[in-house]
C-alpha positions, 0 to 999 in steps of 0.5 A: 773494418774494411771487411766490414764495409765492403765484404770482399777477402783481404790478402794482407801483405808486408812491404819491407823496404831495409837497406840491408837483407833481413829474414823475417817470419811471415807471422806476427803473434801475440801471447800471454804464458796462460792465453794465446791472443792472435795469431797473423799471417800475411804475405811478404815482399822484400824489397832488397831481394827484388832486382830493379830492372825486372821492374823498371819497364812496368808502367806501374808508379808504385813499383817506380817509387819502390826501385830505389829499396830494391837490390843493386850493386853500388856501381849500379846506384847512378844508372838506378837513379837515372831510370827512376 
């Protein structure tokens, strides 16, 4: 719908935010054994793969509330919390 109202192309994008690494596809489909309904592709981000101190000086506040999913050793956990 938001195509429909504004006209403009629309990247979709995925924002996995487990606590553990995880693989997953870039793809979600939907089928039945006599009819393929949807196939969607977007572009993902896993947080726990990104290192937090890449992001810490951006002065974007999404990436300041994404730094405690991002990847950080246990010993690291205190200085995170502080920086956030």
């Amino acid at each position: 719908m938001l195509y429909n109202k504004y006209r403009k192309p629309i990247l979709p994008i995925v924002v996995f935010s487990y606590d553990e690494n995880k693989t997953e596809k870039t793809e979600y489909m939907i089928s039945f054994p006599f009819f393929h309904v949807l196939t969607f592709n977007f572009l993902m981000l896993e947080l726990r793969k990104k290192n937090w101190r890449d992001y810490i000086e951006s002065n974007n506040p999404v990436a300041a509330a994404l730094l405690s999913k991002m990847g950080y050793k246990e010993t690291e956990k205190v200085q995170v919390k502080k920086e956030f």
